[in-house]
C-alpha positions as CSV (number, residue, x, y, z in Angstrom):
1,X,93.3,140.8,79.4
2,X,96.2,142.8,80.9
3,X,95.7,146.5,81.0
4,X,98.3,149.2,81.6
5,X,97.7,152.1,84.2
6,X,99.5,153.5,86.7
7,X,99.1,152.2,90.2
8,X,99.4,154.4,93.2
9,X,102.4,153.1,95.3
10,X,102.2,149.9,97.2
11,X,99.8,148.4,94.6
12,X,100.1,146.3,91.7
13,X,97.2,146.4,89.4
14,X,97.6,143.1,86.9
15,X,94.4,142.2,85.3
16,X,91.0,143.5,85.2
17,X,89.2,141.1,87.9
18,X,91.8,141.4,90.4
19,X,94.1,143.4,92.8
20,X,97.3,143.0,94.6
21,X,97.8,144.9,97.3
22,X,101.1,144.7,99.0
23,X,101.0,144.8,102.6
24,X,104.7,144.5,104.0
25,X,107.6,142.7,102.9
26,X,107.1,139.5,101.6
27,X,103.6,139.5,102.2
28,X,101.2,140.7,99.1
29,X,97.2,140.8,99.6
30,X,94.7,140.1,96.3
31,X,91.1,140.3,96.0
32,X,88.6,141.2,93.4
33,X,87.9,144.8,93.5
34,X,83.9,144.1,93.4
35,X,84.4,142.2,96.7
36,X,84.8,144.8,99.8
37,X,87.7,143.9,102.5
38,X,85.7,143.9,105.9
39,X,87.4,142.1,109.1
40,X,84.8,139.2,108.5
41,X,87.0,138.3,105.2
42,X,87.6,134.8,104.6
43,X,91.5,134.3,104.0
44,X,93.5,131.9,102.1
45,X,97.1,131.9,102.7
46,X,99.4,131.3,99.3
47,X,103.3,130.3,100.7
48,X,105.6,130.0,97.8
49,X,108.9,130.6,97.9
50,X,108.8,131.7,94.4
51,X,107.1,135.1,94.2
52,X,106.0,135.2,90.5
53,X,104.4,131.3,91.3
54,X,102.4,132.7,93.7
55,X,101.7,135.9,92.6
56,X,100.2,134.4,89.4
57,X,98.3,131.5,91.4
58,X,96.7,134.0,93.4
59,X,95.7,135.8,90.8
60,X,94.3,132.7,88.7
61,X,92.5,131.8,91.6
62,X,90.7,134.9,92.3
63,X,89.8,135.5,88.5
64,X,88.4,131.5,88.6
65,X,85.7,132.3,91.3
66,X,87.4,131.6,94.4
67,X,85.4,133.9,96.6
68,X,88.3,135.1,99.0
69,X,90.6,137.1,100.4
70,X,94.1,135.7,99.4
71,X,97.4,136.2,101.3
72,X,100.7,135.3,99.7
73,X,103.6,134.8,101.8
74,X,107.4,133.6,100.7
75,X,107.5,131.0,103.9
76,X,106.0,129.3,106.4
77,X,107.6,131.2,109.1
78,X,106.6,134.7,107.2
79,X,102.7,133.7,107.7
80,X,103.3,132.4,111.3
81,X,104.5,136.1,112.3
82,X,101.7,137.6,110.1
83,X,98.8,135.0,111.9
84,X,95.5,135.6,112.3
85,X,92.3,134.5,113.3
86,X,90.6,135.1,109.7
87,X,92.8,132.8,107.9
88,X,90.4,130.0,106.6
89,X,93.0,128.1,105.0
90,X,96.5,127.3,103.6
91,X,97.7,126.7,100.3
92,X,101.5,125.6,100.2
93,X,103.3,125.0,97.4
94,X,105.8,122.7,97.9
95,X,106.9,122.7,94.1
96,X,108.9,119.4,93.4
97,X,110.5,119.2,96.9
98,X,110.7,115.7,98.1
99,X,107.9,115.3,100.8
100,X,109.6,112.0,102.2
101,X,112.5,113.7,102.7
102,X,112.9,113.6,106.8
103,X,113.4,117.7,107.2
104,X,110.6,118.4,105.0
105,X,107.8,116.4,106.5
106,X,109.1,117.0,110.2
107,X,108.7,120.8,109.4
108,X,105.5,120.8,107.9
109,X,104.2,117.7,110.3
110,X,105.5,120.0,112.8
111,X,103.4,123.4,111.1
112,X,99.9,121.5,110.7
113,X,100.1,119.9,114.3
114,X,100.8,123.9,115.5
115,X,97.4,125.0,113.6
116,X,95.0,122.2,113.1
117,X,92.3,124.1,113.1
118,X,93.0,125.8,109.7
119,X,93.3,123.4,106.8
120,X,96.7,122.9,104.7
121,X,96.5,121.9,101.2
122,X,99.1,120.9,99.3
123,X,100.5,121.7,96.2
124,X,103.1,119.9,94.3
125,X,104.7,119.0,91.4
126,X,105.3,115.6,92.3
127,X,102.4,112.8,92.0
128,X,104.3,109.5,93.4
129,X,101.9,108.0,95.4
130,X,104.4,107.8,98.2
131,X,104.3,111.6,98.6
132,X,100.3,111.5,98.5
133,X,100.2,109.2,101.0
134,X,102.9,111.0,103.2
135,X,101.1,114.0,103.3
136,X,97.5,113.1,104.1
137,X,99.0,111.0,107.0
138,X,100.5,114.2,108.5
139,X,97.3,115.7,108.4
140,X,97.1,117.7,105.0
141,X,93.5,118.0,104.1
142,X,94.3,117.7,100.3
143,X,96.9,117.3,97.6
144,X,96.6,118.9,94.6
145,X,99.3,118.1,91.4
146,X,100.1,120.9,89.4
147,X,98.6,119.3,86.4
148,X,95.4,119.9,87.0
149,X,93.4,122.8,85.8
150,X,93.0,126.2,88.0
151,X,88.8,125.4,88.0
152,X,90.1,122.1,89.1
153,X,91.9,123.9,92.0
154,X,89.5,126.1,93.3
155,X,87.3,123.5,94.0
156,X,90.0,120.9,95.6
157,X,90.3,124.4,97.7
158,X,86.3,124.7,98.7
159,X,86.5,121.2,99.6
160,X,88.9,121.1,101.9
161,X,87.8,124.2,103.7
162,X,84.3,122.6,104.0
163,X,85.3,120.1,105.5
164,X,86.4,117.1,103.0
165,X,89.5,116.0,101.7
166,X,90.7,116.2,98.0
167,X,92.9,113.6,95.8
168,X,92.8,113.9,92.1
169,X,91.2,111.7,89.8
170,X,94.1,110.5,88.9
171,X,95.6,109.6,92.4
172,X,92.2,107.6,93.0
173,X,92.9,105.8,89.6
174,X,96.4,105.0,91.2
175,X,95.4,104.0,94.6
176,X,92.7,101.9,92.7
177,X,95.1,99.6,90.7
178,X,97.4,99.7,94.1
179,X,94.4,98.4,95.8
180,X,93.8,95.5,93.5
181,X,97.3,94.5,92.9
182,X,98.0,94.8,97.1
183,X,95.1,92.3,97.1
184,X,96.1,89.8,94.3
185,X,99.6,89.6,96.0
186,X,97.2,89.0,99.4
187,X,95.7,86.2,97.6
188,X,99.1,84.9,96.4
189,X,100.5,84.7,100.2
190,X,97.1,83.5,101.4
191,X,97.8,80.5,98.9
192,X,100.9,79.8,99.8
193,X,101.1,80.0,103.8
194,X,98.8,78.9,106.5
195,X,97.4,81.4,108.8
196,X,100.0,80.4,111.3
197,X,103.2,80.8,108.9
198,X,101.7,84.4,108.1
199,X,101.6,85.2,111.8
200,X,105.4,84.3,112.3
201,X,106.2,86.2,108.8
202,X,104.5,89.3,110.1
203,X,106.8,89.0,113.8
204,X,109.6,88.3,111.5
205,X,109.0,91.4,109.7
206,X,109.4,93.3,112.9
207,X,112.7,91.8,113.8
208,X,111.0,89.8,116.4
209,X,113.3,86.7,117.8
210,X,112.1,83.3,117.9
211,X,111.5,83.1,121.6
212,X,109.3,86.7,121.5
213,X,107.4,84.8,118.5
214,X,106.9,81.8,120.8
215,X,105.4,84.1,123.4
216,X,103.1,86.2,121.6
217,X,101.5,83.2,119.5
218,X,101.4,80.7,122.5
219,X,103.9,78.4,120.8
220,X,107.0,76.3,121.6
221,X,110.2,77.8,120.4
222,X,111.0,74.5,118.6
223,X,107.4,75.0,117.4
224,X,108.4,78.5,115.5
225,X,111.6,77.3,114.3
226,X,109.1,74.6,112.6
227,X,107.4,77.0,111.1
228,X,110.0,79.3,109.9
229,X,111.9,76.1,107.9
230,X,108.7,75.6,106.0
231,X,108.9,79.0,105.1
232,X,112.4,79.5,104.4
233,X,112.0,76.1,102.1
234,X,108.4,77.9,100.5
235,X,110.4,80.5,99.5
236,X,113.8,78.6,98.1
237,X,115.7,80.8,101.0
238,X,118.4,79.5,103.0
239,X,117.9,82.2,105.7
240,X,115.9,84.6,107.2
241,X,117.1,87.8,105.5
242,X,116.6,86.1,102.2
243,X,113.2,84.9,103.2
244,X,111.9,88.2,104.3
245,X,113.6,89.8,100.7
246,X,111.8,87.6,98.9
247,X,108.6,87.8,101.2
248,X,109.2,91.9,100.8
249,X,109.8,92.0,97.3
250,X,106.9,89.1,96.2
251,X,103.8,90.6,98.5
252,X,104.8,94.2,99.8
């Protein structure tokens, strides 16, 4: 329920539960009114870009039990000149930005590496799998989609500041069936190789030569070459690129 009064200057009054206090440009500060600011406040940065997204996630959050301090902030570099001690975590919203895109994931790879004591979750519009994974590599402690509920959120939120690490139910259910068809294809491979063929596949994936392949699995060179005709023949190929497309495209 909105309610209209007249703030005093610097503050935005929007709902009931909740206040926004605007600290200095770019930088806005919300917390419920019941709760009193002391120094030992727990903080959870908001960085958006887009001010009314984060104004209004900030806001959702509070008024959903999230029992912080919340800092929203328009970039990265705006919260690193603004850093302190009290922040307990991150939340960046990364909207539908492209987290495999090389400039993206170097800057935030580069952010999380700076701070690794505080937790960055991630928020996004984008559910490939792909991003998922990207992110948790680089160290992100969850990734939320925006299609899950604000409750939803607050507790991806908890967890991840206590400690754990949050993927939605629906990522798991697509990891799941990634799982099980990464192992059926397995299967498939194990069936139609011998050990040894899959050991020269895998060097061949790398771009290894034939006399490296000799070397690392104690074979002849004329003993690899062997091997990689049976594969090439397997496989209907009548080279090594074509073998490793098909081997890439069948099993990866």
């Amino acid at each position: 329920m909105l309610h209209s009064i007249s703030p005093s200057p610097g503050r935005l009054y929007t709902t009931k539960s909740s206040e926004s206090v605007k600290s200095r440009e770019g930088e806005h500060h919300i917390r419920s009114p019941e709760k009193a600011a002391s120094p030992e406040s727990e903080i959870l940065a908001i960085i958006d870009e887009r001010a009314l997204d984060r104004e209004c996630l900030g806001q959702s959050l509070i008024s959903h039990g999230l029992d912080m301090d919340i800092v929203l902030f328009s970039s990265i570099e705006m919260w690193k000149n603004a850093f302190t001690q009290t922040f307990r975590g991150i939340l960046l919203n990364v909207g539908s930005r492209d987290f495999l895109h090389a400039s993206m994931n170097e800057e935030i790879c580069q952010f999380i590496a700076e701070f690794p004591e505080i937790p960055v979750i991630i928020l996004s519009d984008n559910q490939d799998i792909h991003q998922i994974f990207a992110a948790l590599e680089i160290g992100a402690k969850g990734y939320i989609p925006s299609t899950v509920g604000i409750g939803i959120c607050v507790e991806a939120i908890s967890l991840a500041l206590a400690g754990g690490i949050f993927i939605s139910t629906e990522c798991l259910t697509h990891i799941q069936n990634l799982l099980v068809t990464a192992g059926q294809r397995q299967h498939r491979r194990s069936e139609m190789f011998t050990s040894r063929e899959q050991q020269v596949i895998e060097a061949l994936r790398r771009g290894k030569a034939n006399k490296i392949i000799a070397y690392e699995l104690n074979l002849s060179e004329s003993t690899v070459k062997v091997h990689i005709r049976n594969i090439m023949k397997k496989l209907n190929a009548h080279n090594r690129t074509e073998a490793m497309f098909k081997i890439n495209s069948q099993f990866n």
